[in-house]
C-alpha positions as CSV (number, residue, x, y, z in Angstrom):
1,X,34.1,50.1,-3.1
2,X,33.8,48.1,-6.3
3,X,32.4,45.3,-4.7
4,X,29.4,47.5,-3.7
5,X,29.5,48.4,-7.5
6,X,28.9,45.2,-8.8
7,X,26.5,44.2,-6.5
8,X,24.2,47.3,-6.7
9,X,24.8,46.1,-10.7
10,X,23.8,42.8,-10.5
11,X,20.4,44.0,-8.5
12,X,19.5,46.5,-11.0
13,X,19.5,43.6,-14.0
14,X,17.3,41.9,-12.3
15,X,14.0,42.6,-11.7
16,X,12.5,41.7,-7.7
17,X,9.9,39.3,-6.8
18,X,6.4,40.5,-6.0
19,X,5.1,40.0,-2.8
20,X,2.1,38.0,-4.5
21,X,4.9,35.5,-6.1
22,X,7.2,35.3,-2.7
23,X,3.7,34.2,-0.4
24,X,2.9,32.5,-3.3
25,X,6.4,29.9,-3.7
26,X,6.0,29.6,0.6
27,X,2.2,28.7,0.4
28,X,3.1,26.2,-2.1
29,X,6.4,24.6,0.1
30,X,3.9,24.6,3.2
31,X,1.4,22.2,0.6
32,X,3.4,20.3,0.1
33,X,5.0,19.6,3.7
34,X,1.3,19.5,4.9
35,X,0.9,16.4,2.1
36,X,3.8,14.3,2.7
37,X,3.2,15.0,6.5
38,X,-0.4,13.5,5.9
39,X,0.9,11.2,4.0
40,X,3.7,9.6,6.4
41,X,0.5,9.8,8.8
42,X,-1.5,7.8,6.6
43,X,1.1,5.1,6.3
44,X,2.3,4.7,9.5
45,X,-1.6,4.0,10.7
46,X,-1.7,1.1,8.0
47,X,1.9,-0.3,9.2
48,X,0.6,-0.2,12.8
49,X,-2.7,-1.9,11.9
50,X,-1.4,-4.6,10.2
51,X,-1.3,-7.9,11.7
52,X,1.4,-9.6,12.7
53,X,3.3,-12.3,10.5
54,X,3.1,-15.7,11.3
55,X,-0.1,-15.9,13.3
56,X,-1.7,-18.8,14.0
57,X,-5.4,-19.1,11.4
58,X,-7.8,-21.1,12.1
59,X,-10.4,-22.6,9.8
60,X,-13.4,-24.7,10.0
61,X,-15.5,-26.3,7.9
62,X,-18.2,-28.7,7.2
63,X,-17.7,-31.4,4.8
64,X,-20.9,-33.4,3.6
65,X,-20.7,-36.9,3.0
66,X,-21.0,-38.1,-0.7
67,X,-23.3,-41.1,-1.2
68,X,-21.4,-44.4,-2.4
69,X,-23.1,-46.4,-5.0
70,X,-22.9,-49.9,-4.4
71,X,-20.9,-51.8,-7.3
72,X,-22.4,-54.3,-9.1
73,X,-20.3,-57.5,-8.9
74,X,-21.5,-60.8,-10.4
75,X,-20.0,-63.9,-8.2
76,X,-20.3,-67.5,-9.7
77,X,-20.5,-70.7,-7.0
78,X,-19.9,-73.6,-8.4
79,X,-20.1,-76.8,-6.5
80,X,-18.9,-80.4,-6.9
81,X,-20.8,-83.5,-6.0
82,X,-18.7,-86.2,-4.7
């Protein structure tokens, strides 16, 4: 019987939650299971929809010619009579 004693003690120092308070805390746990839920949503779409590593990428492109200036080169012919 003394355990019932202390028990019904240990109740009376301490004053019960509202009802507001308790729906309160379990509102708040179920936001926040709702938002990591979203959130493992959210990145399991972006793991899915990435692409795969060590694809093959093709790219083409147009190169344009430059122009080449001629050089300028002086040449010297000499001749011998004989």
């Amino acid at each position: 019987m003394t355990v019932g004693r202390y028990e019904r003690a240990r109740d009376r120092g301490r004053p019960r939650r509202s009802t507001g308070r308790r729906l309160l805390g379990w509102l708040l746990r179920l936001a926040v299971l709702a938002v990591v839920f979203v959130a493992g949503l959210a990145i399991g779409k972006a793991l899915e929809e990435s692409p795969d590593p060590g694809g093959t990428q093709t790219i083409v492109r147009r190169l344009e010619p430059l122009t080449v200036e001629p050089e300028e080169r002086t040449i010297t012919v000499t001749t011998s009579e004989r």
